[in-house]
N, C-alpha and C positions, 0 to 999 in steps of 0.2 A: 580321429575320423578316418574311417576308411579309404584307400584309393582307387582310380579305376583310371584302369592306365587304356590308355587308344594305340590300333595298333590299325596304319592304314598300307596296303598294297595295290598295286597295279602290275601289270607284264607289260605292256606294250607302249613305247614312245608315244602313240599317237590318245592314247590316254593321259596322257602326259599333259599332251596341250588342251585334254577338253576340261572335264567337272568333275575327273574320280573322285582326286584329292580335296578338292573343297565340298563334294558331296558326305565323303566319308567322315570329315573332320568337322562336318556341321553335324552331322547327324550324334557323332561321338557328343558334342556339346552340348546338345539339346537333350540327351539321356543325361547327362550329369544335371542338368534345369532341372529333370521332370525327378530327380532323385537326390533332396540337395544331404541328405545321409553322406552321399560321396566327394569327394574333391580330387578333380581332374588331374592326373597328373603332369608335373611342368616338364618330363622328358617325352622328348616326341620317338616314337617306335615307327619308323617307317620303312616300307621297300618298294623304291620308285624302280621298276621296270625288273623286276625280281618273280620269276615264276613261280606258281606255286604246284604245278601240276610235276613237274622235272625237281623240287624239294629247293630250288636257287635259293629261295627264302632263306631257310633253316642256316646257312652262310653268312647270313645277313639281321637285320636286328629280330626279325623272329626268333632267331638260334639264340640271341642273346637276352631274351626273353625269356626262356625254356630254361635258360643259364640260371637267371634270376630267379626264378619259381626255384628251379631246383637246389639254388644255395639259401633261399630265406630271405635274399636281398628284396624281394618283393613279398610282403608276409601275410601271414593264413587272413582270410576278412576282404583281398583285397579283391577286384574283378578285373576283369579284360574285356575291353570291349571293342568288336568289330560291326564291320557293314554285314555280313554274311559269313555262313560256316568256308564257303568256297575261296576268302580274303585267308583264312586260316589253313588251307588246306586243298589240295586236287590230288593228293596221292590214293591211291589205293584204299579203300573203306577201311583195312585191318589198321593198317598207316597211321590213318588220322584217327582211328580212338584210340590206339598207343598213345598218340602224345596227346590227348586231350586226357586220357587218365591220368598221366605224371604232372600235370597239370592241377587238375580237380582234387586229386589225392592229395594236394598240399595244402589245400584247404584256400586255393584261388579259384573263385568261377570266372566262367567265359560265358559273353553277353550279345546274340548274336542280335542287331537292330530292325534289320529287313521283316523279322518276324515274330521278334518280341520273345525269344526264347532264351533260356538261361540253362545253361548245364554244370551241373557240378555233383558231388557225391554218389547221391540219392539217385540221381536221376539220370546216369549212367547204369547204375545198377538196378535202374527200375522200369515201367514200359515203356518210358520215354529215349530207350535206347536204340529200340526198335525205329523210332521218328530220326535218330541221331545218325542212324546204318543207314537208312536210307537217303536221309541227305546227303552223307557223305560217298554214297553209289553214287548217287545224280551228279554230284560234285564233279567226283572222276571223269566218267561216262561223260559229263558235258566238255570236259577239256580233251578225251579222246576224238571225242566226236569234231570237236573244233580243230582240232592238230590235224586230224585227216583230211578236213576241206580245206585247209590251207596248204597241205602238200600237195593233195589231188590239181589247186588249182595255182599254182607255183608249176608242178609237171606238165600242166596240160599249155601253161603258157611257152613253156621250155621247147614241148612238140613242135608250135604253133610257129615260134622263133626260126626256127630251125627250119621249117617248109616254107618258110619266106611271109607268113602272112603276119599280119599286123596286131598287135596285143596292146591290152590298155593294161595302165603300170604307173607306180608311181617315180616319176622319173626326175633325175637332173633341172635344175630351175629353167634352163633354156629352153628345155622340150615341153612339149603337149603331154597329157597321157596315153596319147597314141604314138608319141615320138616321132611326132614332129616339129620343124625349128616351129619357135612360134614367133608371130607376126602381127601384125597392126592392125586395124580395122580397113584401113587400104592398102594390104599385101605386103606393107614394108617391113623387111626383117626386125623386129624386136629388141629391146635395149638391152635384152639379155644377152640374145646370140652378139651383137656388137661388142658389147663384152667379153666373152671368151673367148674371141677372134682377136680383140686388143691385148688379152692376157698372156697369149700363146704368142703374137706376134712380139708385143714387146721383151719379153721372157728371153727368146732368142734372139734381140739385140741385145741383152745387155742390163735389161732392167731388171731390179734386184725383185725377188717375192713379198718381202716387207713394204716397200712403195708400190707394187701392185694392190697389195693388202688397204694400204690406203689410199690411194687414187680410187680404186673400186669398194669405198667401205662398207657401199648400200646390198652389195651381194657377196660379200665375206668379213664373218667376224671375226678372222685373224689370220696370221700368214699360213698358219696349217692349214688350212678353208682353200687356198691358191693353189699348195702345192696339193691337195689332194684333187683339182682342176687338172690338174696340169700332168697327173698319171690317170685321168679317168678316160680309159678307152671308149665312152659313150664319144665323144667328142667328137670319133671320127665314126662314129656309126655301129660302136659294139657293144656287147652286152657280156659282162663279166661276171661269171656268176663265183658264188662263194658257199664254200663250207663252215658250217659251223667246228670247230674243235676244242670248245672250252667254252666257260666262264669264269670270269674276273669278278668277284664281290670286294668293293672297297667302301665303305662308309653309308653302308644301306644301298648301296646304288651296283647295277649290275654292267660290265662290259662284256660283250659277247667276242671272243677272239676265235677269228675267220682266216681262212686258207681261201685263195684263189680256184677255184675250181675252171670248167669248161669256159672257154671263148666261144663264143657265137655270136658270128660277124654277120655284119649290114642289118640290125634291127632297124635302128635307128635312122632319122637323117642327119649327115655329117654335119657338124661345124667347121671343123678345118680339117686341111687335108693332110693323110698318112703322114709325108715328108716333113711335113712342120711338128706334126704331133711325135712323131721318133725324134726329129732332133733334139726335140724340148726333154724328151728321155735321153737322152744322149748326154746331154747338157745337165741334166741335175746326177746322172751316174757318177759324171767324171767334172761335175760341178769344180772350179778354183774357188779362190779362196778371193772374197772381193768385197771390201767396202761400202757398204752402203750408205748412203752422206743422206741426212735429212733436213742439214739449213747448208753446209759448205761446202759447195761442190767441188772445190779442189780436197776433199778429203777421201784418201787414198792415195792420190795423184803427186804429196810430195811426202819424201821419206827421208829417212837419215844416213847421210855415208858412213856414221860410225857404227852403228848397229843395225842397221836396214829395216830397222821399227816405223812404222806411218809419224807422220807428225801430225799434229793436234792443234786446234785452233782457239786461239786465247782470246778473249776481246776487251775493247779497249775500255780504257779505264781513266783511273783520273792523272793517270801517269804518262797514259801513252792515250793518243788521238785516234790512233789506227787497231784495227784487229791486227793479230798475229799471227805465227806459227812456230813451233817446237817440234821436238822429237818428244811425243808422249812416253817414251820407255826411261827417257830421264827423268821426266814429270813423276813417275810411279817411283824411282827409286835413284838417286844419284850414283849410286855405285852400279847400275848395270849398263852405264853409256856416259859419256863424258862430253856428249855434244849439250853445248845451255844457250848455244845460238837460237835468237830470235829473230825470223823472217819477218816481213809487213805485208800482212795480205795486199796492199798493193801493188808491191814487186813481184810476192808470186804473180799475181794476175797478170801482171804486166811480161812475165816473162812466157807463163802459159798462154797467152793469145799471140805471140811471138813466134813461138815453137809447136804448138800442138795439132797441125794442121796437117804437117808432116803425115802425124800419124791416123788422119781422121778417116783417108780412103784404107789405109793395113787395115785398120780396128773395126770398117765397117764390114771388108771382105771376111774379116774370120766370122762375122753374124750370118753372113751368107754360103749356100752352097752352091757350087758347080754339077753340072748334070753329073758327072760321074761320082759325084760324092751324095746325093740326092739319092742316088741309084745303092751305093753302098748302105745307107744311113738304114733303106728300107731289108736290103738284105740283111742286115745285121738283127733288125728285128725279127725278120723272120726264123733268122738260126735260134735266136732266144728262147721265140715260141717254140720252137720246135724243138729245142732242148727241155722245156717245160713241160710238157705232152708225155714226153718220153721219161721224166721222171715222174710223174706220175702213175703213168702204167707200172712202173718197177713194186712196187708193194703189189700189184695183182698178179706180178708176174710169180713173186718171191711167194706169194700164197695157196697158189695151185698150176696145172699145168692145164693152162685154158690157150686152147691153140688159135682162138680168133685174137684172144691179145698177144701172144707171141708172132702172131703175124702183120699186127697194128703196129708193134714194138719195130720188127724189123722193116716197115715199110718207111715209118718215121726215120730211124735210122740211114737208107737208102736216101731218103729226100734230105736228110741232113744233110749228107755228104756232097751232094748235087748242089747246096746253097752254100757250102762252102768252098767248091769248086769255083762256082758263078763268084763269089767275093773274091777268091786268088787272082782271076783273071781280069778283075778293074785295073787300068791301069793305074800307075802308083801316082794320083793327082794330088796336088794342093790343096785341094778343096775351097779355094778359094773364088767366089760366086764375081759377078760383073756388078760393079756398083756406078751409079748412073752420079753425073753433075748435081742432079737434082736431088738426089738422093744425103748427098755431099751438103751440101747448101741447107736441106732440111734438117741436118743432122747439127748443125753448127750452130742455127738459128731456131734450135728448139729448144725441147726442156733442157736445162739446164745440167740436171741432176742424170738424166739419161744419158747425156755427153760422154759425164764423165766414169759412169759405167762401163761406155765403150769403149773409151782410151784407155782404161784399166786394161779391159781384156787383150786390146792389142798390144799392152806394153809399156805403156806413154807414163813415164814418171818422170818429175823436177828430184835429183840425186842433192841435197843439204847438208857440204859439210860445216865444220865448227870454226871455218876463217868468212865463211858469208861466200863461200863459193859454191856454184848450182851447177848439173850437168842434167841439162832438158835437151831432147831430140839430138843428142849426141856433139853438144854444141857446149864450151864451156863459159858460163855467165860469173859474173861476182855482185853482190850486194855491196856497195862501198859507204852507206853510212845516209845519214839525215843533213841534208843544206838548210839551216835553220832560215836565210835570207831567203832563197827561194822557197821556202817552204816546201820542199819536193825531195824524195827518194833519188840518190845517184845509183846508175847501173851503168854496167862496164858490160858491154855486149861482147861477143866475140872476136870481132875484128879491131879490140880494142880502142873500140870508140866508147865514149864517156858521156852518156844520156841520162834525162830523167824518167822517174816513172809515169807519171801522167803525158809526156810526149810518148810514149810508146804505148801507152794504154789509148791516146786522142784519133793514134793511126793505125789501132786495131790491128798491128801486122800486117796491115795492108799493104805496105812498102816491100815489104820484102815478096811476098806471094801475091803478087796483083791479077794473076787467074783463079785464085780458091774461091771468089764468089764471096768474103766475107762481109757483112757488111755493117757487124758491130761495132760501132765509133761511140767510143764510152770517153765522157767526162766524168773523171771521179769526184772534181769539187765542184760538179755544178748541181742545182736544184733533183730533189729528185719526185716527178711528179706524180700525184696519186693515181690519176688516172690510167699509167701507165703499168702497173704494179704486176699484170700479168706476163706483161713481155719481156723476153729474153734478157733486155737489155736493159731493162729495171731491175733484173733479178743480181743481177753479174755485178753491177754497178755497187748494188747493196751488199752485196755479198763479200766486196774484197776491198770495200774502205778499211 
């Protein structure tokens, strides 16, 4: 029995989400009903987002369709069938009866359904070629004609932008198509815009893109979703335009790969403002390297004195009562570290609410900046841009001797120099921002996981080596073993006193800092109740039994 292979296209995303694909793959099936001579083929031909006017097809299962015709693999008897001549083809009228002859001439016909026509031999070489030229003009002629009015009104929105007036567009989930924040039915900002205000704000304290990714699932499907938030100049009110320079064809599917073109600022209305939106640039350039904990928030925060590898959290078992921790670089391989010391997540705990307090105002100032660092963050941007502008012009310079861009060239140049003046003479600050009591108190009595984000950045590690001895806040601790009678962890504090873990877990460190504001008094062996499950100190509690 003969076959009749389906071959379905579309170009554009937003065909994507409507009825191409299920229009054209019904229609494909309902000719194979009305013809049961034929049997559908089980390989699907498809090019989701693949043009046919520009040939992207032909890269794609089209091309390897033309392949098959042309080695036999698809043989003489069988058909092809499409929604329309213009599914097969928008190039040039000579174009597509080339390949529709190497085609035909192998003794496969193409089935075109919209109109019930059939081409093959005969009928290429007969008057029906004349009906064939002409479809395949219209064909063209209709994706020329299409390509114009989408650049025509692409340009004219460009003008538009540029003169300061207002354009509709399809924008960022926060904006309107007018670009504006969007808003409630009673004026109140939107759960969107509150959203990328939380993203950008959290981002540069400390919180990692993957936990933004999931805290925010409902408007990003993954950490790439975040961070491409978190460089989209719309945010602060700009419009980024881009060059096409390519196409990617990988498994039927097309990627368009884009170059940066002109900045055209203030379309938009801002979400948050310049200084936060470059630091957040600033911050993923010269991004560290930082742990991201998804149940133990002491994960990062203790390491190994033999090999300076993170330790990793074991839990308990039928051996041990308690969670744990190790050096996971031993874990992986015994010969790259020789530390086999195991910690009790409640001593760590009990030693990190001891010592981490220290560092909770350092860790929170390096999230923050100081006016004159605020002040640098934004110039630095602006040399960027301005180094950007001016590589661009360089291929119009190297192409001809056009004296309005050699004077664009050198005026950039001039202003560079001026913005890098203005950055010499900041004075040489810390950059270290004013962090309030409150601020302090929030940060200690919040998420969890966020904490200890920030105490990473500023530093804050428990040092584990392989005799049970800890060096937190610069303070040297010891693990000295299990009181089976008391049922309680011994630690040996600094001043060589000789405590349990549960009393210094009961007094939160409070004893020692009794202005930090603390005010987590954790019982590790008492009840822990459901109702509580979101606060801080149901989390901490569970976390380092």
């Amino acid at each position: 029995m003969p076959t009749a292979i389906s071959y379905v296209r579309f170009s554009s995303k937003k065909q994507e989400e409507g009825d191409s694909v299920r229009r054209q793959r019904r229609m494909a099936a309902e000719w194979v009903a009305r013809n049961p001579d034929y049997t559908l083929s089980d390989i699907r031909y498809e090019d989701l987002g693949l043009s046919a006017s520009k040939g992207d097809h032909l890269h794609g299962n089209l091309g390897k369709i033309l392949e098959a015709v042309e080695s036999g693999a698809i043989p003489q008897g069988s058909v092809i069938i499409i929604e329309s001549l213009d599914r097969f083809s928008r190039l040039p009228a000579i174009k597509t009866l080339n390949m529709l002859e190497k085609v035909v001439e192998k003794g496969v016909d193409l089935i075109t359904l919209s109109d019930n026509q059939r081409y093959d031999r005969d009928s290429i070489n007969g008057p029906q070629l004349f009906m064939l030229a002409g479809a395949a003009m219209g064909a063209y002629e209709y994706s020329q004609n299409l390509a114009r009015r989408v650049r025509d009104s692409y340009q004219g929105r460009e003008e538009a932008a540029k003169n300061g007036k207002g354009i509709n567009r399809r924008n960022p989930f926060w904006l309107t198509s007018q670009g504006k924040l969007k808003r409630t039915e009673d004026g109140a900002e939107a759960l969107e815009v509150v959203v990328v205000r939380d993203v950008f704000a959290s981002f540069v304290s400390g919180v990692g893109i993957r936990e933004l990714a999931r805290k925010h699932s409902d408007h990003f499907a993954n950490p790439s979703s975040v961070r491409k938030l978190l460089t989209n100049p719309a945010a602060i009110g700009h419009w980024q335009r881009y060059t096409l320079t390519g196409v990617d064809v990988e498994n039927g599917r097309k990627k368009q790969l884009r170059a940066p073109a002109e900045l055209i600022k203030d379309v938009f209305e801002f979400a948050v403002d310049d200084v936060l939106f470059y630091q957040a640039q600033k911050m993923l350039k010269h991004q560290s390297v930082v742990t991201h904990a998804r149940v133990n928030p002491l994960a990062g925060l203790v390491v190994c004195a033999n090999c300076g590898g993170n330790f990793a959290k074991r839990n308990a078992n039928a051996k041990s009562v308690h969670a744990s921790m190790s050096c996971y670089t031993r874990g992986l391989n015994k010969e790259n570290c020789s530390n086999s010391k195991n910690y009790p997540m409640p001593v760590l705990g009990a030693v990190f609410f001891e010592t981490m307090r220290g560092y909770i105002y350092t860790s929170l100032q390096k999230t923050k900046l100081s006016g004159y660092e605020k002040e640098r963050v934004l110039l630095e941007a602006q040399i960027d841009e301005n180094a950007t502008k001016r590589r661009r012009l360089l291929p119009l310079i190297e192409d001809g001797d056009d004296p309005e861009v050699m004077a664009r060239y050198e005026q950039l140049k001039v202003e560079g120099k001026e913005l890098s003046a203005q950055l010499a003479s900041l004075p040489d600050d810390s950059g270290e921002g004013v962090v309030s009591v409150a601020e302090m108190y929030a940060a200690i009595n919040g998420d969890p996981l966020a904490l200890a984000k920030t105490l990473q950045i500023g530093g804050y590690r428990i040092v584990c080596d392989d005799q049970g001895g800890m060096v937190a806040g610069g303070e040297q601790w010891a693990f000295l073993g299990y009181n089976r009678k008391g049922k309680t962890f011994l630690v040996k504090m600094p001043d060589g006193t000789v405590t349990t873990h549960d009393s210094l877990l009961a007094s939160g460190g409070g004893s020692n800092h009794p202005d930090a504001g603390h005010e987590l008094l954790l019982d590790p062996d008492g009840p822990l109740e459901p109702d509580d499950e979101d606060a801080p100190v149901f989390f901490w509690a569970k976390a380092i039994r």
